[in-house]
C-alpha positions as CSV (number, residue, x, y, z in Angstrom):
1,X,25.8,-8.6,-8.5
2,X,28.5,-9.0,-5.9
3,X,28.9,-7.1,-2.6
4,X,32.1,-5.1,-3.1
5,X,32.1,-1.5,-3.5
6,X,31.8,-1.6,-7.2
7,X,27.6,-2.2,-6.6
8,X,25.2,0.1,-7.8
9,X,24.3,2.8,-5.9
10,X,20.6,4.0,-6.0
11,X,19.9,7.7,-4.5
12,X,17.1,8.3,-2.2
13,X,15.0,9.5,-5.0
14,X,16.2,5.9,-7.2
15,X,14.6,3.6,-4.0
16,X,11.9,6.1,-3.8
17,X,10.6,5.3,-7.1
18,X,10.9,1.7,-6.6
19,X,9.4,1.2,-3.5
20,X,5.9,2.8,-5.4
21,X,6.4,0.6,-8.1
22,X,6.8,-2.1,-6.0
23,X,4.0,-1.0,-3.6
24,X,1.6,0.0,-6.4
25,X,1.6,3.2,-6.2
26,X,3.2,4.5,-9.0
27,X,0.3,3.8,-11.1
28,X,-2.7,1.9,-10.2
29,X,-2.9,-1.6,-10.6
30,X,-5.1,-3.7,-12.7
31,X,-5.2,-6.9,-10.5
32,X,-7.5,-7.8,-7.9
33,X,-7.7,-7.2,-3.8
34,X,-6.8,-10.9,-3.6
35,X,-4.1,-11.1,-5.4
36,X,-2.7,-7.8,-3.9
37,X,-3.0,-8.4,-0.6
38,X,-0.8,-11.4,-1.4
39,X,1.8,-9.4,-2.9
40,X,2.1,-7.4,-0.1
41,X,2.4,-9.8,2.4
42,X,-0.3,-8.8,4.4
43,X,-1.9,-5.1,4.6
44,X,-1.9,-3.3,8.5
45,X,-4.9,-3.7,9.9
46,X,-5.0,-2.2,13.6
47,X,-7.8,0.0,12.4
48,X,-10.4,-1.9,10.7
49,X,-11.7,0.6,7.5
50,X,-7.7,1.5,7.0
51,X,-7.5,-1.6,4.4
52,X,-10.4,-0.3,2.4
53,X,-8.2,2.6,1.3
54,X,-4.7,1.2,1.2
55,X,-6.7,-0.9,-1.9
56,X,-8.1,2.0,-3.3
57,X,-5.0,3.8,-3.4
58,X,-3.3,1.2,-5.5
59,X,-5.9,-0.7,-7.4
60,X,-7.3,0.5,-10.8
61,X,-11.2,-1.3,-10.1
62,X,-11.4,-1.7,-6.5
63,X,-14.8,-1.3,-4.6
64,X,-15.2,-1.6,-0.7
65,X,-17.6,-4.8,-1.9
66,X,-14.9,-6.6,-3.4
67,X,-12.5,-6.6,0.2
68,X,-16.0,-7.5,2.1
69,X,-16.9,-10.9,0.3
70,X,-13.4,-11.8,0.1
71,X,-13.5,-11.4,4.4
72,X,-16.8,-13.1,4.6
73,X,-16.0,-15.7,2.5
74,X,-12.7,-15.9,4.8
75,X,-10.2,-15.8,2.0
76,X,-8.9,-13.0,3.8
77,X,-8.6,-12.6,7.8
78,X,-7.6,-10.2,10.3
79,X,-5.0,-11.8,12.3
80,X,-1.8,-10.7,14.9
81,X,1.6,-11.1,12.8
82,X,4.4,-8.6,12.2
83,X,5.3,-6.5,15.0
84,X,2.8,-7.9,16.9
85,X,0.3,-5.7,15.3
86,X,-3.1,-6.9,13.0
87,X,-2.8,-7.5,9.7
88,X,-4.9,-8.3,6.7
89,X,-3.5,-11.2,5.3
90,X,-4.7,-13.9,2.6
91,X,-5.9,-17.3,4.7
92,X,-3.4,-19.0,3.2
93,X,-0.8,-16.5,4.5
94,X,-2.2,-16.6,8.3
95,X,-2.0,-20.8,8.0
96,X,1.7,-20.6,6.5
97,X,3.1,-17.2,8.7
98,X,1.7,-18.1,11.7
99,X,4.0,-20.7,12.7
100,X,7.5,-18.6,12.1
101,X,5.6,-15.6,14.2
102,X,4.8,-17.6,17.3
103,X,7.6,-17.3,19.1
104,X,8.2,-13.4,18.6
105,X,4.7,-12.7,19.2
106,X,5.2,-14.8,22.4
107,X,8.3,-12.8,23.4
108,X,7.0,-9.7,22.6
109,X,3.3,-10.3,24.6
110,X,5.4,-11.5,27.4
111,X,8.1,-8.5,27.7
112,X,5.2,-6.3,27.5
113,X,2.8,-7.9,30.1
114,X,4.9,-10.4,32.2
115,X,5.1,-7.7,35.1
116,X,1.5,-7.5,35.1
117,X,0.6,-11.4,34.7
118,X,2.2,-12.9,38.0
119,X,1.3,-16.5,38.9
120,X,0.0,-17.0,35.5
121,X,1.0,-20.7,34.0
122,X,0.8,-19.0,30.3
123,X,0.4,-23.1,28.7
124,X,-2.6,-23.2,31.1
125,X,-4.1,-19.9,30.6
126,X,-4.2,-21.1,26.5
127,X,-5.2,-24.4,27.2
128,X,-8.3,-23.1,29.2
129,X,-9.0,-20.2,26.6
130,X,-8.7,-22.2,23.7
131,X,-11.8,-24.2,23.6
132,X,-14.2,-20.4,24.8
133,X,-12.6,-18.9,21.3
134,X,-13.3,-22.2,18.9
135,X,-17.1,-22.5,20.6
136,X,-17.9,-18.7,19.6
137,X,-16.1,-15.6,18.7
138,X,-15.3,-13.4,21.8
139,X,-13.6,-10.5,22.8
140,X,-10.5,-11.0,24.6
141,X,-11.6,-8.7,27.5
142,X,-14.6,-11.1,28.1
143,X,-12.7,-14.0,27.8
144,X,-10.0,-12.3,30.4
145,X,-12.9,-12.0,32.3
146,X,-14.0,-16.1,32.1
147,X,-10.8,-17.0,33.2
148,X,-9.4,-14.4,36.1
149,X,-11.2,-16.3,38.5
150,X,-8.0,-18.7,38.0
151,X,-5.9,-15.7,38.4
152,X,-6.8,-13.3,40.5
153,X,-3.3,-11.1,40.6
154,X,-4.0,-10.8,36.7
155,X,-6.3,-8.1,35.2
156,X,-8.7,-9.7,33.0
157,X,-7.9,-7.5,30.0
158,X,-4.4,-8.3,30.4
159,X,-5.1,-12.1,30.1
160,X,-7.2,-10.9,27.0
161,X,-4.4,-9.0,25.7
162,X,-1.9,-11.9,25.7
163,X,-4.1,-15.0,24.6
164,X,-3.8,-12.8,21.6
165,X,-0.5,-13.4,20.9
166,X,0.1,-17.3,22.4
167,X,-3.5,-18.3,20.1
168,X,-3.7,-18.4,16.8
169,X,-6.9,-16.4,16.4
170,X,-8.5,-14.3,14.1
171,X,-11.2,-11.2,14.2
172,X,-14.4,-11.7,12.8
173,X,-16.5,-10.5,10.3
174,X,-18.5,-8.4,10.6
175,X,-15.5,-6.2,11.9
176,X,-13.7,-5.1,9.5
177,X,-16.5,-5.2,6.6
178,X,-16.9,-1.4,5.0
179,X,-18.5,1.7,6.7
180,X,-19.3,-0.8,9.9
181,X,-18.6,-0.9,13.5
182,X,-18.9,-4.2,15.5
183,X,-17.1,-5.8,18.1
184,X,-12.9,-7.3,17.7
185,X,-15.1,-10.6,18.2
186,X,-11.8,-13.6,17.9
187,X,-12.4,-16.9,17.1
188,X,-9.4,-19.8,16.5
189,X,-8.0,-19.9,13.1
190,X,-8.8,-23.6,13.1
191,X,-12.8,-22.8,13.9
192,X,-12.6,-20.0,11.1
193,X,-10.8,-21.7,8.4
194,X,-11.8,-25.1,9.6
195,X,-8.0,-25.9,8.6
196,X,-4.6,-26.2,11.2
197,X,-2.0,-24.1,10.4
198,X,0.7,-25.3,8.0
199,X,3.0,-27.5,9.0
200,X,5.9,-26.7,6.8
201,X,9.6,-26.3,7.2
202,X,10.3,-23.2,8.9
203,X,13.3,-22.7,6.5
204,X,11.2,-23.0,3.3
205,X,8.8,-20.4,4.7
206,X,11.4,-17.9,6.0
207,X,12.8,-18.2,2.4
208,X,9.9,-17.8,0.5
209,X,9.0,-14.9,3.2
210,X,12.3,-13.2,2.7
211,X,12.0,-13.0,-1.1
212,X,8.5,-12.1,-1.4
213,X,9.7,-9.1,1.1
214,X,11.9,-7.8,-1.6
215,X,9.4,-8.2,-4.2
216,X,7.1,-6.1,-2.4
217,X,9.5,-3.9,-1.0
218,X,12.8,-4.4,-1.9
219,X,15.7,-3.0,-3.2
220,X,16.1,-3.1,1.2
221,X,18.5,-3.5,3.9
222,X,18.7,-6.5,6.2
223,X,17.8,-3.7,9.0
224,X,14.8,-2.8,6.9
225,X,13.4,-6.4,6.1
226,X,13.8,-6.6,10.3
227,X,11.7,-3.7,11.0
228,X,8.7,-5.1,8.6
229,X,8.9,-8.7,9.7
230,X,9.8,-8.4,13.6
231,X,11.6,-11.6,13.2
232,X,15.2,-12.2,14.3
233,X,17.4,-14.9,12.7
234,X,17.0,-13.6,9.2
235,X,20.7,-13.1,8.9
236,X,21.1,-17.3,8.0
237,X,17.6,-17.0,5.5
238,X,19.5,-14.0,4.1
239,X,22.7,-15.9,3.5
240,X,21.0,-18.9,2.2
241,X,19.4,-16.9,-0.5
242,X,22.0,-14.7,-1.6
243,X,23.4,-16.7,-4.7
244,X,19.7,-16.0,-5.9
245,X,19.9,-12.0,-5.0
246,X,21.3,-9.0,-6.3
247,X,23.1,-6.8,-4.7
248,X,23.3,-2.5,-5.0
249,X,23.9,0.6,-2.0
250,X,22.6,3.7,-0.8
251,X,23.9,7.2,-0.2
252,X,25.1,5.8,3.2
253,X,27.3,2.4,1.7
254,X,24.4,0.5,2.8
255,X,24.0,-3.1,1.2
256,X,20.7,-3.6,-0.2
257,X,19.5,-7.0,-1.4
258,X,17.0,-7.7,-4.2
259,X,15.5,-10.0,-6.1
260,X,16.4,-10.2,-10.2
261,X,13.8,-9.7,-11.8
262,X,11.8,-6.9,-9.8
263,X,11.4,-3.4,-11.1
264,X,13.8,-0.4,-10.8
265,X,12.0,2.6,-12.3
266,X,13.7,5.3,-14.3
267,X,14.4,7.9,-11.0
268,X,12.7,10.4,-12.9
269,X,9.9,8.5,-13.7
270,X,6.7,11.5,-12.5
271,X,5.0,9.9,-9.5
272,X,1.2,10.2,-8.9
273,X,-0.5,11.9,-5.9
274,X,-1.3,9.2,-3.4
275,X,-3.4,9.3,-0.1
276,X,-2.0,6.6,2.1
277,X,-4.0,5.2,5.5
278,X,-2.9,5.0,8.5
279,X,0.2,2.9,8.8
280,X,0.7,1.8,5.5
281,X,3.3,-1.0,4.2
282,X,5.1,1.4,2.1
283,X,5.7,3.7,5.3
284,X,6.3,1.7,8.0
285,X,7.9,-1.4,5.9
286,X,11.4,-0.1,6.4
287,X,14.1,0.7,9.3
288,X,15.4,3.9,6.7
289,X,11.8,5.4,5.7
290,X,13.9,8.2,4.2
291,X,13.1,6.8,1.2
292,X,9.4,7.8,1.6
293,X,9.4,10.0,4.3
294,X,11.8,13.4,5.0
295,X,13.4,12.3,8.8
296,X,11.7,15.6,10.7
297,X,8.1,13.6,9.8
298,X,9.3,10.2,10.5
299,X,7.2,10.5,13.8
300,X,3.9,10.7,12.0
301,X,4.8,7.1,10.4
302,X,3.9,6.0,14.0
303,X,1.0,8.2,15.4
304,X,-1.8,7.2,12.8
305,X,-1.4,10.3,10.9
306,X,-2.9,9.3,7.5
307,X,-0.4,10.4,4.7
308,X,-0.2,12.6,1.6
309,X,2.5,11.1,-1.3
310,X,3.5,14.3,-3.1
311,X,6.2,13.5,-5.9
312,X,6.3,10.4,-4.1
313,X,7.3,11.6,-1.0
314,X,5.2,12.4,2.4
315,X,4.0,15.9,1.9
316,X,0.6,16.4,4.1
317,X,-1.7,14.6,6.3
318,X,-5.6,13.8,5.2
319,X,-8.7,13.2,7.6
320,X,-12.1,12.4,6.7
321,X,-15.2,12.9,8.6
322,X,-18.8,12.2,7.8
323,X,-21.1,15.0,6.8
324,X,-24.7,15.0,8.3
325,X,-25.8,14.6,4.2
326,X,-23.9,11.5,4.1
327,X,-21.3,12.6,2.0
328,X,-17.8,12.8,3.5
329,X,-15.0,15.9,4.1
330,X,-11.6,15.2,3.5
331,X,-9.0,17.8,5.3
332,X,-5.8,18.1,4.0
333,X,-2.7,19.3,6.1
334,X,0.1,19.9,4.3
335,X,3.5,20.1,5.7
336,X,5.3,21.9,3.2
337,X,4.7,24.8,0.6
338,X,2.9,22.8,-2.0
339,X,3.3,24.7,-5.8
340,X,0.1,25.5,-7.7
341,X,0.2,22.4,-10.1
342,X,0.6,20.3,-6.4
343,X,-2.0,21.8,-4.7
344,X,-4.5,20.9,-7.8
345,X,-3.5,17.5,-7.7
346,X,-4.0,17.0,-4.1
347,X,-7.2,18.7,-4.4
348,X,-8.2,16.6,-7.3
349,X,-7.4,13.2,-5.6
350,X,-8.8,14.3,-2.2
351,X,-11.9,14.9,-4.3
352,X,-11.9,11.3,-5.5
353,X,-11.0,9.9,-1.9
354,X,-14.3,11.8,-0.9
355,X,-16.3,10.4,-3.3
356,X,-15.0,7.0,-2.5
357,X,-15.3,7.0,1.3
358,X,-18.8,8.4,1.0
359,X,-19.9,5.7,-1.7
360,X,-20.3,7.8,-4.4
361,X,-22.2,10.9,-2.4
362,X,-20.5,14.1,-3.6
363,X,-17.6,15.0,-1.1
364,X,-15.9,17.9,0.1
365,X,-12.4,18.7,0.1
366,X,-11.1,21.5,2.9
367,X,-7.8,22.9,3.8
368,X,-6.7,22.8,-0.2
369,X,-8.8,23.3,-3.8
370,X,-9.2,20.6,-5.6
371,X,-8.6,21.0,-9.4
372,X,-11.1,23.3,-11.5
């Protein structure tokens, strides 16, 4: 489909619906953690248990147990990519991504911290870090600490904070791993996967990145597939692929690229309650997240607030807490008048998140009924 103004345009409420399709969330999914994770391109993963339930919110079978092995068999890894932020991402993902990353997650590190790092030879600084990571997984404060002798006008967790972004490194288990605390221990990729990261061409990974984006995501704008990746250059990837695209706008004349054969739900298509965790990929996987979230709540996208999907769109917040029984209490806060037939389905799906997050120990659900 071409770019002129004769494209299709798809309403807030048209995108809506295919961004949960594309994000799983219309229905849940029959396939595996794996295999989703994969499709996503990675799920955010600043906070450790937040992965748990992104999974459970779009899979059909998932169990905390299944997300564990595939971390401690290391088919999955916690490691810094988009926006400079940690992500959940299959191993083959962190060996292929890396690469194309580097030299934004350099650039960002480095705008954030060069003020604050003065003296510091940065090639050095890796070079000596390096080898402390592969030997055993450490913190980066305590390896900061190791190495501000060398540096003394350099706080140590400072030098911890940006060895995270020129090394390749991943967390390890058991952070991360389901209803436990441990240490962000970091070891190098290369220790952990006992593999070097992929050494292909940057175009044929930007490409494949770019379309997977759209699978995942799409239809999007160029400013939106920006926002998600953190990446600059995409213009070129975007104009290499566009004989393989099509085309349609928004309410705002807005091009937005997509692959063929993705799907485009019927706009009235009824769309599921859906607790989201903190940071999800369907919220904070666009530059417009109108299409998800009303603009006066945009700011929650970014706090943490854990998210409520009403009718597909942002609707309340949820928190959990532990009850002394072991079971756990969600709280849900809306942020609009919910109607009766709302409020039940909230309840009733806050009453399954509490049953899941507690392992099966009956939950509690405050601040709205749940159904019956």
């Amino acid at each position: 489909m071409g770019r002129g103004a004769g494209a299709v345009v798809l309403d807030r409420r048209a995108l809506n619906r295919a961004t949960l399709a594309r994000q799983l969330l219309l229905r849940r999914d029959p396939r595996g953690a794996l295999a989703t994770v994969r499709h996503l391109a990675g799920l955010q993963a600043q906070e450790p248990q937040e992965p748990h339930v992104g999974l459970w919110s779009r899979l059909a079978a998932f169990r905390p147990g299944e997300l564990d092995d595939l971390l401690v068999s290391r088919r999955v890894v916690r490691t810094q990519l988009m926006r400079r932020t940690l992500h959940l991402v299959t191993a083959e993902d962190c060996l292929r991504l890396r690469s194309v990353h580097q030299a934004i997650l350099v650039a960002r590190a480095t705008g954030t911290l060069g003020r604050r790092l003065p003296g510091v030879d940065l090639a050095a600084l890796a070079a000596a870090a390096e080898p402390l990571f592969a030997a055993e997984p450490r913190t980066l404060p305590d390896v900061g600490r190791a190495l501000a002798g060398r540096w003394p006008g350099a706080a140590a967790r400072d030098l911890g904070d940006v060895l995270s972004s020129l090394l390749p490194l991943v967390q390890t288990t058991p952070r991360g791993l389901w209803r436990q605390q441990a240490p962000a221990r970091n070891t190098t990729v290369r220790a952990w996967l006992g593999r070097d990261l992929a050494g292909e061409s940057p175009d044929d990974v930007l490409d494949d990145l770019v379309l997977r984006y759209l699978r995942a995501y799409g239809p999007a704008a160029g400013a939106d597939l920006r926002a998600w990746s953190g990446l600059s250059g995409l213009p070129a990837v975007v104009a290499r692929l566009r004989p393989r695209l099509r085309a349609f706008r928004d309410e705002r004349g807005r091009e937005l690229l997509d692959v063929p054969d993705a799907p485009i739900p019927d706009r009235d298509e009824p769309a599921p309650v859906r607790f989201l965790p903190a940071c999800d990929n369907a919220v904070l996987g666009y530059d417009d997240r109108s299409r998800i979230v009303a603009d006066e709540h945009r700011g929650l996208s970014v706090t943490g607030a854990r998210l409520v999907l009403v009718d597909g769109s942002v609707a309340a917040t949820w928190t959990g807490r532990e009850r002394e029984d072991g079971g756990v209490a969600v709280t849900v806060q809306p942020l609009r008048p919910l109607t009766p037939a709302e409020r039940g389905e909230v309840g009733a799906e806050a009453a399954d998140l509490a049953a899941f997050l507690g392992d099966g120990a009956p939950g509690t659900v405050e601040g709205i009924r749940p159904a019956g």
